[in-house]
N, C-alpha and C positions, 0 to 999 in steps of 0.2 A: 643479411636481414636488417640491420643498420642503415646500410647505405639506402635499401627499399622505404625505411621508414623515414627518414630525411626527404628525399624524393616525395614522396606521400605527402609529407608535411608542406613541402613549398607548392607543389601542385592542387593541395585543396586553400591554401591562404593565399596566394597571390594571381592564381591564373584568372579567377572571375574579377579581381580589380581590372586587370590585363583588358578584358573582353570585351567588359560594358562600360562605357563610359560614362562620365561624371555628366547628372545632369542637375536643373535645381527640384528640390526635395523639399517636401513639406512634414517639416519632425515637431515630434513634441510627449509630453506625460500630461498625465492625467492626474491629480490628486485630491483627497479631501482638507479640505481649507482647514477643518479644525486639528488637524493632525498631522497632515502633508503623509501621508501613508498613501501609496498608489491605488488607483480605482480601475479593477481588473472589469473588464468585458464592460467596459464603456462603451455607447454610440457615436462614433463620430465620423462627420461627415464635412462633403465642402456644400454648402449652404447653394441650391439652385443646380449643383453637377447631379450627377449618378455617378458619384463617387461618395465612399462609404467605408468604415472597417470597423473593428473592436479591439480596445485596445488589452492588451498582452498580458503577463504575469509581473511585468513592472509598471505597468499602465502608459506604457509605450505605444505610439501608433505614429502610420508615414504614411504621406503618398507620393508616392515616386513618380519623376516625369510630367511634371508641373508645367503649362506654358504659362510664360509674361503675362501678370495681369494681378487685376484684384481681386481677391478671394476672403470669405468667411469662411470659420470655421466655427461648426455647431458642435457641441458637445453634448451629452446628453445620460442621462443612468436615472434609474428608478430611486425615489426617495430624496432624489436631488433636483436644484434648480438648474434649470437647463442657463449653458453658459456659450458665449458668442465670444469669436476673436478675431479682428478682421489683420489681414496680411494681404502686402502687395510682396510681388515674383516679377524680378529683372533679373533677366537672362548674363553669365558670369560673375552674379553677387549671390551666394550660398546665403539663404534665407536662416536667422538665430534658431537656435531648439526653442518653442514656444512649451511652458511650463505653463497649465490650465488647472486652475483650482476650481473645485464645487462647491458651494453650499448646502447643508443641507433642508430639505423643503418644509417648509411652516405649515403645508397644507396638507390634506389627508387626498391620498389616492382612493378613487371608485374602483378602477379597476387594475390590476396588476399588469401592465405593460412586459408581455414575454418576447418584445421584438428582439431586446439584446442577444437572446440563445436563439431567437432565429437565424439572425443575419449570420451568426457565425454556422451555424447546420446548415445553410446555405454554401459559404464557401469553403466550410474545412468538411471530409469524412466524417471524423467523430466515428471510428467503428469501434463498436466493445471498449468505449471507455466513458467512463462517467466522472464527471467532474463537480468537485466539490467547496462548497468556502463556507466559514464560519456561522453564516445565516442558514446556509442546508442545517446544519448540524444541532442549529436548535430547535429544527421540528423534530427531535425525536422526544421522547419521552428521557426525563434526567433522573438520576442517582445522585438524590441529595442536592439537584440544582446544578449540578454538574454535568453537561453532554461531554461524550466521547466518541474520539475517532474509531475506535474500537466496538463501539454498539453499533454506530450507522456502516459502517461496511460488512457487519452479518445483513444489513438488509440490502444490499447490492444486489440484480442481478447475478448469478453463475456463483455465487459466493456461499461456499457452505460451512457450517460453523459444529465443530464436532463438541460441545461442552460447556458449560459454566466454568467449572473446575479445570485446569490444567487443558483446556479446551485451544483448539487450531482452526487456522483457518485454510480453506482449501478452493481454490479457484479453477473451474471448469474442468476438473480432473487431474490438476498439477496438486503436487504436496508441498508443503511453507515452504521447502528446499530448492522450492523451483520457481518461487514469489520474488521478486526483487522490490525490496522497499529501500528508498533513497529519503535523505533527510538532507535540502539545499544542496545534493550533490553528492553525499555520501550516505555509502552501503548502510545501512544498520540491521543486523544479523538475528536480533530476536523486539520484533516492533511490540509484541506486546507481554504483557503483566500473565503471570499463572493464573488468576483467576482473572477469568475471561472478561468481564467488563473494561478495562481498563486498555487503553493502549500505556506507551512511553512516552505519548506527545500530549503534552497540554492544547487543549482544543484552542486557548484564546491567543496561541503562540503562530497557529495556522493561517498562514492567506492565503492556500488555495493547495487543492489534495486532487491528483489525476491518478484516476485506478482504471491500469489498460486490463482487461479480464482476458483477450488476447489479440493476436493481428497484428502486434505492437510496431512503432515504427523504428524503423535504420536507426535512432539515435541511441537507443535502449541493447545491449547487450546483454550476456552471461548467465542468462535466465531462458527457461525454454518456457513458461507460462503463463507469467502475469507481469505486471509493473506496478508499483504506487509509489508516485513521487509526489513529496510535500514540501511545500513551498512556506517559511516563514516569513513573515512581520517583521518590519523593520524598527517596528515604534515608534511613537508621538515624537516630533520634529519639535514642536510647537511649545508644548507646556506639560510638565509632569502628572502623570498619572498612573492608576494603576484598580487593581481587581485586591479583594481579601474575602476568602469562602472558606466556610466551615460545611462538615453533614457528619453522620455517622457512619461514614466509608473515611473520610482523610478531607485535611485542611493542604488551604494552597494563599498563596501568596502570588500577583507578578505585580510588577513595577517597569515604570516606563519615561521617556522622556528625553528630552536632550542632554548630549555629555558634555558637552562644553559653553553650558548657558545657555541664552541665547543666541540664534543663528542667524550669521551676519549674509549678504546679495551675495557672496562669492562659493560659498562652503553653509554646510548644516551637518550636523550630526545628530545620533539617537544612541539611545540603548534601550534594550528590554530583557529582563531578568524574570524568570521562574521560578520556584520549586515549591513539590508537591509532596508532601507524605500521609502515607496511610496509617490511622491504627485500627484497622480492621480486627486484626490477633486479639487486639483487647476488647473494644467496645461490643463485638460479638457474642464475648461472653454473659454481657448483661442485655443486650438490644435482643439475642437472638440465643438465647440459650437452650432452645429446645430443638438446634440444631447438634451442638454440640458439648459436653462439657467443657472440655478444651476450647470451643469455640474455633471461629475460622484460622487456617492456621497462615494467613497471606499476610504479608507487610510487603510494601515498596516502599522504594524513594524517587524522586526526579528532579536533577537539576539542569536548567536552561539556561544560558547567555550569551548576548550579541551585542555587536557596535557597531554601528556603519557611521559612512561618512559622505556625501554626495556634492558632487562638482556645481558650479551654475549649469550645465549643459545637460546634466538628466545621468550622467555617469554616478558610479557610484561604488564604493571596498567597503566587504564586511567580515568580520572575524568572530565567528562563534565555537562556542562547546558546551558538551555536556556531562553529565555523568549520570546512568540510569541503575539502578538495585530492584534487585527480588529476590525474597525469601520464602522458603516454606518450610513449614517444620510437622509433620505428620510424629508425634511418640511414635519411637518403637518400629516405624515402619517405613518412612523416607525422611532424608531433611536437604532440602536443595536451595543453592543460590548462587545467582549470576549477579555478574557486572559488566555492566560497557560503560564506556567514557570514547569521548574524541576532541578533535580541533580541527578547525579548519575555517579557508576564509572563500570567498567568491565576492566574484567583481562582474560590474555590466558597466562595458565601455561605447562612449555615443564618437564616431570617429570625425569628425570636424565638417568633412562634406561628405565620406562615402554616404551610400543609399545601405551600409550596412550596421551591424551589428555584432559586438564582440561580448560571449559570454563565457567566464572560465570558473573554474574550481580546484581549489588543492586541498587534501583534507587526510587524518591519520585518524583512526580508532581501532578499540581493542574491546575486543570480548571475549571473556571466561566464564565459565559454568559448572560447579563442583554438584555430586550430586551420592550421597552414603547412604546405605541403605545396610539392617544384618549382615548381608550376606557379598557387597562389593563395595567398591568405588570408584566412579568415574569422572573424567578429569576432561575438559577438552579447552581449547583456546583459538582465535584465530584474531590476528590484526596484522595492519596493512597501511598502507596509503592510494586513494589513486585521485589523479589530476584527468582534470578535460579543458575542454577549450573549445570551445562552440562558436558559428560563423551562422548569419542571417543575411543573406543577399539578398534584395528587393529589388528584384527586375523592372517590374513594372505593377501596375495595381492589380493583374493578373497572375501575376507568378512570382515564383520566391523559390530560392536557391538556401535550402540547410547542409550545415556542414563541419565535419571535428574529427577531433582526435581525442582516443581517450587510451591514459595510461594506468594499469591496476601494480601495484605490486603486495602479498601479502605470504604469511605462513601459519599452517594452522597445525595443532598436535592434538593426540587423545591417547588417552593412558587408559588402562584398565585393571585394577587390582582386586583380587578374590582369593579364594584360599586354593583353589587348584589351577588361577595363569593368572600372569602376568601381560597386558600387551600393550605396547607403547610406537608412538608413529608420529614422525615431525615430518612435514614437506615445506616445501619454499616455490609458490609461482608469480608468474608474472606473465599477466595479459598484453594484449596490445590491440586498443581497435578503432576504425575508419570510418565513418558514414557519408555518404550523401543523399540527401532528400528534398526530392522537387515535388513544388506545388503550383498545379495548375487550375487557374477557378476560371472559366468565359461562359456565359451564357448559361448554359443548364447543366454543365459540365465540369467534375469538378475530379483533378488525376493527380495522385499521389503515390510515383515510384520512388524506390530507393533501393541501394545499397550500403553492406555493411560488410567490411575486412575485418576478421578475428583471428589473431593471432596467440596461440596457445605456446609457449617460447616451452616452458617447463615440461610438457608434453612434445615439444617438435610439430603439432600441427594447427593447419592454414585453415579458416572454412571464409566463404564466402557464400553471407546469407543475402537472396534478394529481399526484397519487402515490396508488397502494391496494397495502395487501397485505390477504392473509385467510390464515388456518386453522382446519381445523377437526379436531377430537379425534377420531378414528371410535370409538378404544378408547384404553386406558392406552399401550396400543404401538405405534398406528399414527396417524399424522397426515398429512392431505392441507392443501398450502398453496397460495399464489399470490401472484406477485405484479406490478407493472407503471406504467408510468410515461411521462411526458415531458422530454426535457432538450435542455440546450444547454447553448452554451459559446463564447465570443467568437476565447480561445488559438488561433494553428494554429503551426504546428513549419515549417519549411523545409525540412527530409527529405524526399526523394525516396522514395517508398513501393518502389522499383524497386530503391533499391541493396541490395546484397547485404549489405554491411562500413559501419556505419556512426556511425563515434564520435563527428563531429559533431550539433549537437542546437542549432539555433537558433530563435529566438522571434521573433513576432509578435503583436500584440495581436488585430489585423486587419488587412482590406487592402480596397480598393475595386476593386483590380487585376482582378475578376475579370470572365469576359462575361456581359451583360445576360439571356441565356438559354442555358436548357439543355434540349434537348431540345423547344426551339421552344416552351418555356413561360418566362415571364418572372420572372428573378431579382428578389425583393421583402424578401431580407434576407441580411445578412452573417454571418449565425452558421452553426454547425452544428448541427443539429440529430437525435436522435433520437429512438424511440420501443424502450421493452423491455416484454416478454411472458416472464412465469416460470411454470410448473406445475413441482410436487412432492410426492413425500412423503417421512416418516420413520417409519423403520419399528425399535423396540428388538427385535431379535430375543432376546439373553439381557440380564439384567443390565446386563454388561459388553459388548455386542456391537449396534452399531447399523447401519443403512442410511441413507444419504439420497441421491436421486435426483431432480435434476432435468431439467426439457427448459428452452430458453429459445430466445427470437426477439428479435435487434435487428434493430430497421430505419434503416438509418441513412440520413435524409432527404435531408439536406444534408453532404458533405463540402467544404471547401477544401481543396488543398493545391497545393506547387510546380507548374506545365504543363510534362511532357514532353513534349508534343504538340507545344511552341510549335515553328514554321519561320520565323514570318514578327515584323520587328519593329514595334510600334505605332508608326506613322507615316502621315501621307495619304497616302504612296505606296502600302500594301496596304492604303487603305479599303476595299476590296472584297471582302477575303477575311476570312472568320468568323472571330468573337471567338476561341475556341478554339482557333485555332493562330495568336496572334498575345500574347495575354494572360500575365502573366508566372504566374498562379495559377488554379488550373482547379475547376471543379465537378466532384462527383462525386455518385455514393449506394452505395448498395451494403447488404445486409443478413449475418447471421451465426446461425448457428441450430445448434442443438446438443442434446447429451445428455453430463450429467454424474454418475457414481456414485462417490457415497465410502462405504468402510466402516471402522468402527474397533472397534477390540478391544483392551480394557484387560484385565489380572489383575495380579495381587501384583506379577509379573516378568516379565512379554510385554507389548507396544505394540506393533501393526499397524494400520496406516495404508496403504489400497491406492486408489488414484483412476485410474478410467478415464474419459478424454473422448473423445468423440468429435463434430469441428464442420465445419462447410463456412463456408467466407468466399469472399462473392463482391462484388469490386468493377464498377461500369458506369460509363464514362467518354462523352463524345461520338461515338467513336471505337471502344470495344474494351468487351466484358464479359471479366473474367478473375478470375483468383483471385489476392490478394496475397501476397507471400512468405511470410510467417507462418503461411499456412493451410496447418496439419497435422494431416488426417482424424484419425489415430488417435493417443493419446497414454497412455502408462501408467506409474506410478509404483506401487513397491513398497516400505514402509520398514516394518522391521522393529528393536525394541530388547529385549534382552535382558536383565535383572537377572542375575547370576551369584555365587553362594556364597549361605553363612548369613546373612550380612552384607548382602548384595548391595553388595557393593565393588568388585565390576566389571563395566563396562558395556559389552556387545560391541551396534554398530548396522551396520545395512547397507542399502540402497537401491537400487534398479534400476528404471532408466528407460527407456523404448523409446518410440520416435519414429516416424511414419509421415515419409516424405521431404517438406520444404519445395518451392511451384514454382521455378521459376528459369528465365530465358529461352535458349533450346539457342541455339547458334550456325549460321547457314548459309552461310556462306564467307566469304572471304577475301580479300582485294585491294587493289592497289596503287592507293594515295591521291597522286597527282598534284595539284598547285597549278600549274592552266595560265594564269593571267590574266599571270605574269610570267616567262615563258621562251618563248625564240624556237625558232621550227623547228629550224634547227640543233643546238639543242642539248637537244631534245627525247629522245633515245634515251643521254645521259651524264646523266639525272638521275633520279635515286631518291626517290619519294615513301612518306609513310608507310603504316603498316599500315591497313588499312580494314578495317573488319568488317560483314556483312552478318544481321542479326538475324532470327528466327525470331519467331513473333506473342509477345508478351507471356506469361511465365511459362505456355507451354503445355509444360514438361517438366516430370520429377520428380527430384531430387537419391535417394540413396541413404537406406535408413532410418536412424535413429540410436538410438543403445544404447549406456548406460555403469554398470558397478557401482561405488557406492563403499562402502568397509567404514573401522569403526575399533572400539581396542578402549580402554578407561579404565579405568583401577585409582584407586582413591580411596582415602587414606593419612590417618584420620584422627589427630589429636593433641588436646592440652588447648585446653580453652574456645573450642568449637565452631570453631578451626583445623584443616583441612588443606589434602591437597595433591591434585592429580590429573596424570596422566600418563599421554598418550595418543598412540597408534601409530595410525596410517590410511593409508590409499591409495585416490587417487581415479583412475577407470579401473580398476579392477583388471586386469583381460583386457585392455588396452591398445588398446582400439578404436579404429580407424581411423577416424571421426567425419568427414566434410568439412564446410568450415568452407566456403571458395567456391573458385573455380576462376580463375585469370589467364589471362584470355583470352591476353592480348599476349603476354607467357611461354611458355604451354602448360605451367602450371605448376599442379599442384591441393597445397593450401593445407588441412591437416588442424585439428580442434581439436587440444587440450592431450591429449599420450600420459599412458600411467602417470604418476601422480607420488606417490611414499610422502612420508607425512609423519609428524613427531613435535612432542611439545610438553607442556610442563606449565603447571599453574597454580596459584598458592596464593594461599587464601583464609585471609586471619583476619579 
């Protein structure tokens, strides 16, 4: 297995140098002049060709296969001064990395130029994945002046949001456990805060957030469902700056700027620093007290830090970490809190003439999660390290050759203690995987296969997933796309798919625990596995005004997860009776199929962003076919932002959201739970057993629909050398809907989300 993966290694890194030969190449980045921070989805082009592209997530761009001669080059991005750079091409003198800075525009735009996301929906697919940066993020409506990554991904496409409280997120019928969220490269295992507003990531920390909903490509592994990969800020190169905000949710702090002074023609360097704390637990009790006496019982913490360091030639090493907290503390009833931290560095290498691209990452974190309650406690852990190494070959302005290697190694345990077991479980694995993905763009035609080798070492098996997307041009405004795949993924979670409330979140690598057959075919591997199906199109109705519409089908082959089924314990004594109700972890399948519309509509001062889904998730056990909590037929989001005055210095945003009702299982009576193995006749009529409950079939009811408005409004205060302030009024709920959140059987007590809650907050930036 060794020597295969050597092999592997030298045959995806050296054979395409082999192939293609060295021709001359037109390289360069893109930056903003006041900060030198890379300018993602740039225009640029060679001035008079029909040559053209956008530049990348480091504000990279090439045109490979250049002939002798004199060339401009146009740059171009909204909000900026368009910038020119002219270069002559002689044939055996490799042309310098040109470094293009922008300015930004003194003038006001009429109308919002969406050429930039066209040209690239032109040559890339784009299936089921939506792409995000720190301007998306402030048309949402803020808490306290604050946007999060966390509010704008409940309003995604396919993306369903089970809660305020203790609330998950759930992507076209996959559960969080089947989400893979990366942070510059590494895993991070619980992205967001107990109470739902909140991710782990500081919004102003973000350059750019890709959420695959599915279809995802060769480069992504170990996840059968979704991707979201976020991409950080390297920070002001230039001169020190930074952010200070206050509200009634939590204060934050970042800071920014160069490490080593000023940055001399050879070398530059940055750093940018975060952290963020909540006192929610406190201020609750007087801001919102007719929620609760105790008040909210949430507090975080979040700490961020990086430092890069970047060559004359567009290369570039950085080294960050963080450390993220959550607490909760319910009296009496639960008190839970996790931790993650990590380290890790990544590098983007410019190689002197190849036509490529060298991208790597090495990174280690940990995450732990204690969670007591009366009656148990549960314990789980899991960290790791994994390294990649990523290749970009540029063929020609046509096509492009990706390509890597990625190594995981990690170990995860979970304990369980209560007054009648004990259970405890450490595992050790280690992944190994492969990809390659070609893209081809000519004329109206745009082909994107790939492959990916996954190597399960701690289990013994090999899978080899293909991956394809397509599109094609029908016209300048209308494109039909596709896309589709195979996955898997070793991970399963300890969550009960049944409970209602569920803030624990424990880990497992794998388990062997499971029964030999399902459905009287024979189990022949421990993974989960699925399979996705994408159609679409996009449609530019104006300008400024787009469509996109997809349908999609997972199939999901193989599930694991905890056996509610179980009755009976694994022992000789019930050899006789099927795996299935004896087994601590159960099989399942189950598929999810749907239809996704998004529309967006930019001008000068309006942003509309409207997403309707509609999906069926349906689970099949040994036992039961049903639908999982999470599936909720209909789902709508409405966000609306406003520019207001000459100026536009103030920013009114609002959003509404409507929900079809989650399942949930109805109750059918009632009854006194007697323990008769140890009470004698006589005194069988003086004793009192507890509450019994009598259940209805599995999630055959419907909960109430749900619907919440939130609005805010920003005034922006500007002063000298690009300082100001902002000051913002919101309220989430507006109409204070009655939301249910779950129902206490035991009580007879129903259990609402979070009513109105107004909020305020400012923030100044120098």
């Amino acid at each position: 297995m060794i020597d295969m993966r050597i092999h592997i290694f030298f045959i995806l890194v050296f054979v395409p140098i082999i192939l293609f030969s060295q021709t001359e190449t037109i390289r360069g980045f893109v930056y903003e002049e006041s900060s030198s921070e890379p300018i993602i989805f740039a225009n640029v082009s060679l001035k008079g060709k029909k040559i053209g592209t956008v530049t990348d997530d480091n504000g990279y761009f090439i045109f490979p296969n250049i002939p002798e001669g004199d060339y401009v080059i146009e740059v171009d991005f909204i909000g900026y001064q368009k910038e020119t750079v002219s270069i002559s091409i002689f044939l055996g003198k490799t042309p310098p990395v040109q470094k293009i800075y922008l300015l930004k525009a003194n003038f006001e735009l009429d109308v919002v130029d969406l050429s930039t996301e066209k040209t690239e929906n032109k040559n890339l697919v784009n299936s089921s994945v939506i792409k995000l940066t720190s301007k998306t993020l402030e048309k949402l409506p803020s808490l306290g002046g604050e946007v999060d990554l966390a509010q704008f991904i409940q309003v995604l496409p396919g993306v369903i949001f089970t809660g305020d409280q203790g609330g998950k997120l759930y992507i076209r019928g996959g559960a969080p456990i089947h989400n893979k969220v990366l942070l510059d490269g590494m895993s991070i295992y619980n992205p967001f805060h107990s109470i739902g507003f909140f991710s782990v990531f500081d919004s102003d920390i973000i350059k750019k957030t890709d959420v695959y909903t599915g279809g995802f490509p060769a480069k992504y592994g170990g996840r059968i469902s979704s991707v979201m990969n976020i991409k950080t800020r390297d920070g002001n190169k230039k001169k020190f700056s930074g952010k200070i905000s206050s509200n009634t949710f939590s204060s934050k702090i970042l800071l920014e700027g160069p490490l080593l002074g000023k940055s001399n023609k050879n070398i530059e360097t940055s750093a940018i620093f975060s952290l963020r704390s909540s006192y929610l637990d406190r201020t609750s009790k007087n801001f919102y007290s007719y929620i609760s006496e105790e008040g909210l019982p949430y507090a975080f913490t979040d700490v961020y830090g990086k430092m890069s360091i970047f060559s004359n030639n567009g290369s570039k090493f950085n080294i960050y970490g963080f450390n993220f907290l959550d607490q909760v503390d319910y009296n009496n009833v639960t008190q839970l809190g996790w931790m993650t931290y990590g380290l890790g560095s990544n590098f983007v290498l410019v190689p002197g003439s190849a036509k490529m691209l060298i991208e790597g990452e090495i990174a280690y974190s940990n995450y732990n999660i204690n969670e007591e309650t009366p009656e148990e406690e549960l314990t789980s852990q899991i960290n790791g390290f994994n390294l990649n190494l990523d290749f970009s070959y540029f063929i020609s302005k046509e096509s492009e050759i990706r390509y890597g290697l990625q190594v995981a190694g990690y170990s995860t345990s979970l304990e369980l203690i209560n007054t009648n077991n004990f259970f405890s479980q450490i595992d050790h694995s280690t992944d190994f995987g492969a990809y390659i993905d070609y893209n081809f763009s000519k004329n109206r035609f745009v082909f994107n296969p790939g492959f990916r080798f996954q190597n399960y070492t701690s289990l013994g098996e090999n899978r080899l997933e293909p991956r394809i997307s397509m599109k094609y041009n029908l016209s300048e405004k209308i494109r039909l796309k596709g896309s589709g795949g195979s996955f898997s993924q070793n991970l399963i979670s300890t969550n009960d798919d049944t409970d209602v409330v569920s803030l624990f979140t424990g880990f497992l690598s794998s388990t062997d625990n499971i029964p030999n057959t399902f459905q009287d075919e024979n189990i022949n591997s421990l993974l989960q596995t699925a399979t996705h199906y994408v159609l679409g199109f996009e449609y530019d109705v104006l300008n400024n005004l787009s469509v996109n519409i997809e349908g999609y089908y997972k199939k999901f082959n193989q599930l694991i997860g905890l056996n509610r089924n179980k009755i009976f314990e694994d022992i000789p004594e019930f050899s006789n009776e099927p795996d299935f109700l004896k087994k601590d972890f159960m099989i399942e399948k189950g598929d999810a199929r749907g239809i996704d519309c998004l529309l967006k509509y930019n001008s000068k001062k309006i942003s509309i962003w409207t997403v309707y889904s509609f999906g069926i998730v349906n689970r099949e056990d040994e036992i039961q076919t049903y639908s999982p909590h999470y599936d909720r037929t209909h789902n709508f989001n409405f966000v609306f932002s406003y520019l207001m005055g000459k100026k536009k210095l103030w920013d009114f945003n609002f959003r509404w959201n409507y929900g079809s009702g989650f399942p949930f299982t109805q109750t059918q009576a009632y009854f006194e739970n007697l323990d008769l193995s140890n009470i004698n006749l006589s005194d069988f009529v003086n004793n009192n057993g507890d509450l019994g409950i009598i259940y209805s079939d599995l999630n055959e009811g419907r909960l109430p629909d749900y619907h919440r408005l939130d609005i805010s409004l920003k005034k922006k205060i500007n002063f000298k050398n690009s300082t100001f302030m902002e000051i913002s009024l919101g309220v989430t709920n507006l109409y204070d809907r009655n939301n249910i959140f779950y129902y206490d059987r035991v009580n007879a007590v129903r259990i609402d989300q979070l009513p109105i809650m107004p909020n305020i907050g400012f923030n100044w930036t120098f």
